[in-house]
OpenMM code with the backbone's topology and positions (N, CA, C; nanometers):
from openmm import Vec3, app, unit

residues = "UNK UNK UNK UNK UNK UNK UNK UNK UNK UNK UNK UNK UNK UNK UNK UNK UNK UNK UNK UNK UNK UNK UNK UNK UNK UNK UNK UNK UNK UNK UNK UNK UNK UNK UNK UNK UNK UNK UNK UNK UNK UNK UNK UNK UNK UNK UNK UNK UNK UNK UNK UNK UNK UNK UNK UNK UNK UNK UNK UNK UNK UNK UNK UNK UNK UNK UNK UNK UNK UNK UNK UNK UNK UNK UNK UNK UNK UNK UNK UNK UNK UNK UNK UNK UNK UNK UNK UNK UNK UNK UNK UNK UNK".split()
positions = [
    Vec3(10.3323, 25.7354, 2.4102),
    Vec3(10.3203, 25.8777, 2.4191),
    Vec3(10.4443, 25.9385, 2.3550),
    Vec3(10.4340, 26.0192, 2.2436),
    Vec3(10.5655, 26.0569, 2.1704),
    Vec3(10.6383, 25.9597, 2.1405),
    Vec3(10.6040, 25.8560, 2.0886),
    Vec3(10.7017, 25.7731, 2.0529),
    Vec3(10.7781, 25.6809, 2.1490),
    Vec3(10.7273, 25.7278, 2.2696),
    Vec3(10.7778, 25.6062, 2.4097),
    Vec3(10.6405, 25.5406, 2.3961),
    Vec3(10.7099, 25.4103, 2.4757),
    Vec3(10.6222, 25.3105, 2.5192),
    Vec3(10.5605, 25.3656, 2.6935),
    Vec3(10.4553, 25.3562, 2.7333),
    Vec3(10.4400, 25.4391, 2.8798),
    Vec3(10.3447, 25.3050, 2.9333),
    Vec3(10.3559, 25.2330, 3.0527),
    Vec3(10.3148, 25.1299, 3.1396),
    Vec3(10.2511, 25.2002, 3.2179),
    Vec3(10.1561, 25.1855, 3.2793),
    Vec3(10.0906, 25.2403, 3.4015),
    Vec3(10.0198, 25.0937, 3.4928),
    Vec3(10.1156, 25.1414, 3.6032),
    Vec3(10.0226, 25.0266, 3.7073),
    Vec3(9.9702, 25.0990, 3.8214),
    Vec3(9.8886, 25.0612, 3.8710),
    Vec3(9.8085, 25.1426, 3.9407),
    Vec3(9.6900, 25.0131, 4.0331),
    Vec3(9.7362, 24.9860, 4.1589),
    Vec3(9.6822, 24.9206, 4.2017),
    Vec3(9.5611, 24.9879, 4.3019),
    Vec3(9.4146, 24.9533, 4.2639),
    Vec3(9.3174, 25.0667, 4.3705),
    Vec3(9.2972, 25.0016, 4.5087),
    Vec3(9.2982, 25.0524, 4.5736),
    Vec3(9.2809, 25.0413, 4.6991),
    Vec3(9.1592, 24.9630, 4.7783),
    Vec3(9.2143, 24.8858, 4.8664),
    Vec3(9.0498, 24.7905, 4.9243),
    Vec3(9.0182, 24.8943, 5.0586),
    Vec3(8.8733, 24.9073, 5.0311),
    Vec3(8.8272, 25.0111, 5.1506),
    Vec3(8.7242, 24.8908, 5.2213),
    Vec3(8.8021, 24.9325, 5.4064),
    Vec3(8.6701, 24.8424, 5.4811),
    Vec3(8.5850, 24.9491, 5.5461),
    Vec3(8.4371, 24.9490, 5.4570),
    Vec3(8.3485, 25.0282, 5.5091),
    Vec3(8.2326, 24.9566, 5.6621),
    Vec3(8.2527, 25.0224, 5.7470),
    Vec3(8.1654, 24.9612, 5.8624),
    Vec3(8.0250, 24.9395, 5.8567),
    Vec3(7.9748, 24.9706, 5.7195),
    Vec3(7.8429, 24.9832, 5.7238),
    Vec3(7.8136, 24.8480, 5.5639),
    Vec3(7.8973, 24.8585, 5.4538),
    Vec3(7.8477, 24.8112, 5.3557),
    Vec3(8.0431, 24.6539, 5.3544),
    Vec3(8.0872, 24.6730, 5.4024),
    Vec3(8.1558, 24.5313, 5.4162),
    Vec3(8.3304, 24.6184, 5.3821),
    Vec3(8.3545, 24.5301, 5.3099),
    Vec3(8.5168, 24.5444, 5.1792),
    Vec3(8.4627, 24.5898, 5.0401),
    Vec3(8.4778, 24.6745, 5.0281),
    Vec3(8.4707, 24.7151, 4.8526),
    Vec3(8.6026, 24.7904, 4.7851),
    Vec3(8.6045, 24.7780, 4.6029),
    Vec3(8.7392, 24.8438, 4.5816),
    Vec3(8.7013, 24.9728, 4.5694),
    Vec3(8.8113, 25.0446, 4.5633),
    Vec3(8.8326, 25.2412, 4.5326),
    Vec3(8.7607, 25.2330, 4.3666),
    Vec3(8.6503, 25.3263, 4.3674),
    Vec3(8.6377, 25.3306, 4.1952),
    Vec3(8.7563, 25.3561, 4.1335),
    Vec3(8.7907, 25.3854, 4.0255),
    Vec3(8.9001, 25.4332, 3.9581),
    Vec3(8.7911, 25.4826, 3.8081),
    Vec3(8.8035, 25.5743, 3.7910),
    Vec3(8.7474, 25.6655, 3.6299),
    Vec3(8.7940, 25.5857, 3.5253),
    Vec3(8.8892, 25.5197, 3.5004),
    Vec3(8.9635, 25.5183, 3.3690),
    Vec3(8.9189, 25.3183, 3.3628),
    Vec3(8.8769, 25.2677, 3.4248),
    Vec3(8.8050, 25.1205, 3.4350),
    Vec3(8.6959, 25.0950, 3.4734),
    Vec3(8.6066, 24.9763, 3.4514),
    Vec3(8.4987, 24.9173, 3.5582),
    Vec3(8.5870, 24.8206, 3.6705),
    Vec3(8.4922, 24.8395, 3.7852),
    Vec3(8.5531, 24.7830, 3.8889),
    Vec3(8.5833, 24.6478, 3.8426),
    Vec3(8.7061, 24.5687, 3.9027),
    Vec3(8.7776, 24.4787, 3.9340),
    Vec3(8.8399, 24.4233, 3.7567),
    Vec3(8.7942, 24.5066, 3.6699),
    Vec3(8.8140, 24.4852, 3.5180),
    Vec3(8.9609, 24.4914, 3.5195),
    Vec3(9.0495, 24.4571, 3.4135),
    Vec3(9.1532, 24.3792, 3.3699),
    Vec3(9.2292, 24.5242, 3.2584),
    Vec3(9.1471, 24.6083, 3.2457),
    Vec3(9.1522, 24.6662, 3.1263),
    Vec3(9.0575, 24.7615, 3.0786),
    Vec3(9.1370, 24.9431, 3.0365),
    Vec3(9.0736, 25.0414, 3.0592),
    Vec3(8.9731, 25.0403, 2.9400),
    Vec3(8.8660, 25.1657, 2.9847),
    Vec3(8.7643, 25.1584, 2.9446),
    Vec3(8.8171, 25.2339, 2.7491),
    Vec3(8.9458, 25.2974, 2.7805),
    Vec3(9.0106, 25.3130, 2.6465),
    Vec3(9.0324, 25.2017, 2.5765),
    Vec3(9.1008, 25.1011, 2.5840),
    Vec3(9.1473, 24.9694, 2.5061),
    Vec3(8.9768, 24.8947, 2.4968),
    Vec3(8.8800, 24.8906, 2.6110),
    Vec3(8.7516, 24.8639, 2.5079),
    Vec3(8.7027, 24.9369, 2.3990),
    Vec3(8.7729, 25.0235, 2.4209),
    Vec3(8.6784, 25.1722, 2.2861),
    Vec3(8.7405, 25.1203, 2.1723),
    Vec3(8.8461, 25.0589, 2.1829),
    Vec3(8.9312, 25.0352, 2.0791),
    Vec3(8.9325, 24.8980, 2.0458),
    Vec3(8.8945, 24.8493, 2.1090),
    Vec3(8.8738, 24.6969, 2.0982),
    Vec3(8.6950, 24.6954, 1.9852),
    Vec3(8.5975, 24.7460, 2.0213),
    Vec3(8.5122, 24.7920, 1.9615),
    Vec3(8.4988, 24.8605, 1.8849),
    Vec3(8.5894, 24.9305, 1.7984),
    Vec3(8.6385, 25.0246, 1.6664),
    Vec3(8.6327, 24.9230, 1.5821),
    Vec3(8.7465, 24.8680, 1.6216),
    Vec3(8.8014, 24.7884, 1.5599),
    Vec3(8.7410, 24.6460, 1.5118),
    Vec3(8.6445, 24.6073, 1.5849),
    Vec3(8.5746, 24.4927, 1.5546),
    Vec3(8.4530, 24.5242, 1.4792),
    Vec3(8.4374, 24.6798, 1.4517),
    Vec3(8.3336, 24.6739, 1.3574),
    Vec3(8.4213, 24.7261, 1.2280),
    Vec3(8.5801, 24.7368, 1.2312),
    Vec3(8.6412, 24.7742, 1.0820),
    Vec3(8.6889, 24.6454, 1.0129),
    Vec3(8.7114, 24.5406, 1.1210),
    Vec3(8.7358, 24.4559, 1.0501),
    Vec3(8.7626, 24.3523, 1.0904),
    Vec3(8.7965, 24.2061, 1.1102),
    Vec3(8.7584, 24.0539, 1.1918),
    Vec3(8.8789, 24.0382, 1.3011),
    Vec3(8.7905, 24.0064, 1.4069),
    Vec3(8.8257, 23.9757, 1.5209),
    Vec3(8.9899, 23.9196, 1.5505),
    Vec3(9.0300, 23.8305, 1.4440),
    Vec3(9.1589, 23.8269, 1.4266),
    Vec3(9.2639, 23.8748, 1.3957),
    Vec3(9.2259, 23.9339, 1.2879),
    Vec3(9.3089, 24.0667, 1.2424),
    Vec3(9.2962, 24.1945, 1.3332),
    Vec3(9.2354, 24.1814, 1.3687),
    Vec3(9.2421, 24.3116, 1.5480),
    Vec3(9.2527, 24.2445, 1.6413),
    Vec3(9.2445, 24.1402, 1.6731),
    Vec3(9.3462, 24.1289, 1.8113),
    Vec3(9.5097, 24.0864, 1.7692),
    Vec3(9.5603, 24.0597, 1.6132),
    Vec3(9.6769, 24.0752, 1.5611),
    Vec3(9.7160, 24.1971, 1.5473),
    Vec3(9.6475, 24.2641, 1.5604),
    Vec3(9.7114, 24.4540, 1.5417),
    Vec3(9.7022, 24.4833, 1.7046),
    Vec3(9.6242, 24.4512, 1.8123),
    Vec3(9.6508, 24.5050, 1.9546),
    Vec3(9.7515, 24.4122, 2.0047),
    Vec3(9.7805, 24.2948, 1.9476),
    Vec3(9.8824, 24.2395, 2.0265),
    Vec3(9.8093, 24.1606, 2.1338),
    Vec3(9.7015, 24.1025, 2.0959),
    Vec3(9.6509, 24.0154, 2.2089),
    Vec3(9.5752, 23.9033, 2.1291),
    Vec3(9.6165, 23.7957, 2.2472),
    Vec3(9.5307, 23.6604, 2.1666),
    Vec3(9.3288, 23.6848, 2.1632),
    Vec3(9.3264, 23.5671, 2.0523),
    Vec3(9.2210, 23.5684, 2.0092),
    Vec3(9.1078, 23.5710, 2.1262),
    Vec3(9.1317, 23.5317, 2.2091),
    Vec3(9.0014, 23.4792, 2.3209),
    Vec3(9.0212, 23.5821, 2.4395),
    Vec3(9.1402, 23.6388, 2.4331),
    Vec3(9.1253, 23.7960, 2.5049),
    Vec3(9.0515, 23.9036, 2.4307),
    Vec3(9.0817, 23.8886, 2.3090),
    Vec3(9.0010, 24.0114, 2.2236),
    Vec3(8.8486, 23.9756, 2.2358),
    Vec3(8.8240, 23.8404, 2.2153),
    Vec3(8.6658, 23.8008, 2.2255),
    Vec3(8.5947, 23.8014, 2.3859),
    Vec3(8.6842, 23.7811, 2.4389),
    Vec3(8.6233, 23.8273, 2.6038),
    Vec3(8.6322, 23.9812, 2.6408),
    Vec3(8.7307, 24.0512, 2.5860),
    Vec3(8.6781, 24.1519, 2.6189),
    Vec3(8.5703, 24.2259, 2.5671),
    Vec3(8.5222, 24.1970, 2.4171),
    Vec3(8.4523, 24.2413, 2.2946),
    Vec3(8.3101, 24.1973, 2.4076),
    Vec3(8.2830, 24.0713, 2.4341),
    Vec3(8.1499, 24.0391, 2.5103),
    Vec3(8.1009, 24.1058, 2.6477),
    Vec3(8.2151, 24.1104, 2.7045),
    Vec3(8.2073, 24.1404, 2.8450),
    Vec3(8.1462, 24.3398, 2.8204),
    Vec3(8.2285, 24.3858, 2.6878),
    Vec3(8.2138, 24.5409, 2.7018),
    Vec3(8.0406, 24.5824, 2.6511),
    Vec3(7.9865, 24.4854, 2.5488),
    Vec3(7.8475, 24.4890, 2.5121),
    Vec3(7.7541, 24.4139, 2.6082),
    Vec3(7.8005, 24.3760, 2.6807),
    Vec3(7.6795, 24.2673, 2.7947),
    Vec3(7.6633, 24.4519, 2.8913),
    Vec3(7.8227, 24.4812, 2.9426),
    Vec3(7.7786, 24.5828, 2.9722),
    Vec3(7.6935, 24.7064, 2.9446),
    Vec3(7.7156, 24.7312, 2.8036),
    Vec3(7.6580, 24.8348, 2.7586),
    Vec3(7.4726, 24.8133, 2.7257),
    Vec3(7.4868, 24.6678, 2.6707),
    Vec3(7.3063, 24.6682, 2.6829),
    Vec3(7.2853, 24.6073, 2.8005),
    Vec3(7.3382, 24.6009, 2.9236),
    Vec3(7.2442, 24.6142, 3.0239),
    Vec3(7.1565, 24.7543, 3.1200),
    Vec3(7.2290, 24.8413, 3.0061),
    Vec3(7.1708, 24.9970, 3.0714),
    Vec3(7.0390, 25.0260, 2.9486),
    Vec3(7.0204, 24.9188, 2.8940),
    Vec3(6.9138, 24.9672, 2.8077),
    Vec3(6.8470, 24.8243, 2.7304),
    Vec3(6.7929, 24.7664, 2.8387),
    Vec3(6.6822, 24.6753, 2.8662),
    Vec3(6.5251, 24.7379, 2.8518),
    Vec3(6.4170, 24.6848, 2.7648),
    Vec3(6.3106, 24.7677, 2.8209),
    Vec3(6.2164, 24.6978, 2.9345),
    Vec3(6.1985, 24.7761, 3.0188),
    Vec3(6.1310, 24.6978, 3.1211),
    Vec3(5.9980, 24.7679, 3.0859),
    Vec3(5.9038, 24.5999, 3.1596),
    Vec3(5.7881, 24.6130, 3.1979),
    Vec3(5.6690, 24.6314, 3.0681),
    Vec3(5.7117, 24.6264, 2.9477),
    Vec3(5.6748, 24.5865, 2.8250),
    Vec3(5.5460, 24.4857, 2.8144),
    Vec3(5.4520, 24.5338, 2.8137),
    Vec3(5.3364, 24.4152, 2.8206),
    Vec3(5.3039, 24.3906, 2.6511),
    Vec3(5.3088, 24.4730, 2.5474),
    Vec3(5.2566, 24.4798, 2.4430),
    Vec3(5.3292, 24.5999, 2.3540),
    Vec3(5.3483, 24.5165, 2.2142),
    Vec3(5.4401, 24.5921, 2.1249),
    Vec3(5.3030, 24.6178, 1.9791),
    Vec3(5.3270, 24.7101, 1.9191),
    Vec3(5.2085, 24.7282, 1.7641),
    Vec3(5.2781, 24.7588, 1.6962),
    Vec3(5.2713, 24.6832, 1.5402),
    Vec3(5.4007, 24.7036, 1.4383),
    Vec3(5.3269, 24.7446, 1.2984),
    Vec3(5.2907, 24.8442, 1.2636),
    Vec3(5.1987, 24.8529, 1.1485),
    Vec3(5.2877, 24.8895, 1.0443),
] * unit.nanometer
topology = app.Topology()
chain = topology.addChain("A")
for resn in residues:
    res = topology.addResidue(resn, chain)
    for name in ("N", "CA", "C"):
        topology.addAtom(name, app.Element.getBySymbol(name[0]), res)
């Protein structure tokens, strides 16, 4: 930010609900129990469609198999909100 480097830790909170068990506090800026904000996937996914997986996780500063786990983990998410269900028959003319 301006030319500083800015860290943010931010640990969310474990809630014991009497009805549904232990669950964590949502937090906006992640998916639950994720490693890493939903910003650095946006960017992790820019970037892997400008140019190879190595050369962008050499520009974020992260090894190869972090950039590729997060790259999978962020599209498993995203097409699981858009599955088609219940599809008996497709017509392709």
């Amino acid at each position: 930010m301006c030319g500083w480097a800015v860290f943010f830790h931010y640990f969310p909170k474990k809630i014991e609900c009497p009805t549904h068990g232990r669950a964590q506090e949502r937090i906006p800026w992640a998916e639950g129990y994720a490693r890493v904000t939903y910003r650095l996937e946006f960017l992790v996914l820019t970037y892997s469609q400008l140019m190879m997986q190595k050369a962008a996780a050499e520009l974020l500063h992260l090894p190869g198999s972090t950039f590729s786990n997060i790259l999978h983990r962020t599209i498993t998410r995203c097409r699981d909100g858009h599955r088609v269900r219940g599809l008996t028959a497709l017509g392709i003319d």
